[in-house]
C-alpha positions as CSV (number, residue, x, y, z in Angstrom):
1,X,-15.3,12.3,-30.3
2,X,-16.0,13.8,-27.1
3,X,-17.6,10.9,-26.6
4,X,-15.1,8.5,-27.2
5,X,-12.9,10.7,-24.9
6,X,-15.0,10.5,-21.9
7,X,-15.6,6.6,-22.3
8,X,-12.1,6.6,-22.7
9,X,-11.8,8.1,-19.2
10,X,-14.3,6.5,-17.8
11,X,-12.4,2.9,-19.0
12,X,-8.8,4.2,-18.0
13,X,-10.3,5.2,-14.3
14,X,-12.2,2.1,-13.8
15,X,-9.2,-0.2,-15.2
16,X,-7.1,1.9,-12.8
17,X,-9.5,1.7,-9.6
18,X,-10.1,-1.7,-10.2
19,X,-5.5,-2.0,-10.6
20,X,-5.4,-0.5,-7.3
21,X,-7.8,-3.4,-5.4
22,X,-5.8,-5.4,-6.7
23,X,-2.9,-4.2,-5.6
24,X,-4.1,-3.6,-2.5
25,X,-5.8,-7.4,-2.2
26,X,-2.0,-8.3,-3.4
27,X,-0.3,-6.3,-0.2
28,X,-3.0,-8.1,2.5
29,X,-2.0,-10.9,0.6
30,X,2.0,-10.6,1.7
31,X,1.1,-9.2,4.8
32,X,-1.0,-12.0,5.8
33,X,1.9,-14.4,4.5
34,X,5.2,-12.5,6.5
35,X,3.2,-12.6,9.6
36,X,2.4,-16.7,9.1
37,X,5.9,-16.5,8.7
38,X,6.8,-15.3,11.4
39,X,4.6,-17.3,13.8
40,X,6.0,-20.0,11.7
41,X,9.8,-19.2,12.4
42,X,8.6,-19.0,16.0
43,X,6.9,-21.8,16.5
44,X,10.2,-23.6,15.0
45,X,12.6,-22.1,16.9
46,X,10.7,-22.8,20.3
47,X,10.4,-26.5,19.0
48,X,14.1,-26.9,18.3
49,X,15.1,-24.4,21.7
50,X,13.3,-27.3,23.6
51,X,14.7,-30.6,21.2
52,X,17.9,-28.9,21.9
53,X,17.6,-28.4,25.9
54,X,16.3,-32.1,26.4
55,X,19.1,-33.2,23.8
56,X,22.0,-31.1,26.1
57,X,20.4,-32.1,29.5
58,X,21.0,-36.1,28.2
59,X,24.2,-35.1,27.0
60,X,25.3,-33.6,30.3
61,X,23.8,-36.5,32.6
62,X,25.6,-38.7,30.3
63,X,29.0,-36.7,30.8
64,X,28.7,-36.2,34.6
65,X,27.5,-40.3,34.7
66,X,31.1,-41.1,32.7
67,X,32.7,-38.6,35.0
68,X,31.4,-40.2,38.0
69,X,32.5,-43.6,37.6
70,X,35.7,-42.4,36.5
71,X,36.0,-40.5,40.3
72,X,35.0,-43.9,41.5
73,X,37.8,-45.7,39.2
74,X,39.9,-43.5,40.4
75,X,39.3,-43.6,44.1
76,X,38.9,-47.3,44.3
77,X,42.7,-47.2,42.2
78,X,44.3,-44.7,44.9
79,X,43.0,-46.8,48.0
80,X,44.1,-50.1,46.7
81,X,47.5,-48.1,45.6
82,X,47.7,-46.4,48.9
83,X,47.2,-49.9,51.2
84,X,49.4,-51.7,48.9
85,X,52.2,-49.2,49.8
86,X,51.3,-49.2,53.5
87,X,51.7,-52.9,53.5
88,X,55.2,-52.4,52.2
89,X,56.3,-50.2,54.4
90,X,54.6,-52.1,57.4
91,X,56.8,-55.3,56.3
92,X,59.7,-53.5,56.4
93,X,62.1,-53.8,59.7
94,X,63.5,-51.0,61.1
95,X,66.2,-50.5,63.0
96,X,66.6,-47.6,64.2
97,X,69.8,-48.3,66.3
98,X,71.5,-48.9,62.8
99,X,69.8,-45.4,61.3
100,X,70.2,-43.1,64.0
101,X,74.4,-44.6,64.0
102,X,73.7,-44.2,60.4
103,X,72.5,-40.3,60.7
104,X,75.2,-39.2,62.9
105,X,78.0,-40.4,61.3
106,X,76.5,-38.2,58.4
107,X,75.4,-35.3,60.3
108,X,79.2,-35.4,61.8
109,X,81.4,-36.0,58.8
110,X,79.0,-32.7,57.3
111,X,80.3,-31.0,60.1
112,X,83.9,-31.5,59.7
């Protein structure tokens, strides 16, 4: 029996030496995979930090493009506004004979 008790050992040792390697094989194993992981994850995240700053600088070119020719719109809207009115107000005749008699009859019957 002491013989069967020692082989017994022997067996229980070796099946738990040869458990541990392969735990140990298992734990490189993970290791190994959460670092490709990780250069993974940053390898994707660079990618889609640099889709995403092209993607925003079109986007913003586009914008200020739009807003530009708006400004121009705009401008070109105001000066043809602004020379309409001036031409209105060049036809106009003034008298100012009529307005100043105009004025002080006002400025006088305040007054009273």
């Amino acid at each position: 029996m002491i013989f069967m008790a020692n082989n017994y050992t022997a067996l229980a040792g070796s099946t738990l030496d040869h458990l541990l390697e392969i735990e140990a094989a298992a734990a490189a194993i993970v290791d190994d995979a959460q670092i490709e992981a990780a250069k993974r994850i940053h390898e994707n995240d660079e990618k889609n930090r640099i889709v995403f700053d092209e993607r925003y600088k079109v986007e913003i070119q586009n914008h200020l493009s739009r807003l530009n020719d708006e400004i121009e719109k705009v401008k070109i809207q105001y000066k043809k506004e602004l020379d309409d009115y001036r031409k209105e107000i060049s036809g106009i005749n003034v008298e100012k004979d009529a307005f100043c008699a105009l004025f002080n009859k006002y400025i006088s019957d305040e007054s009273s």
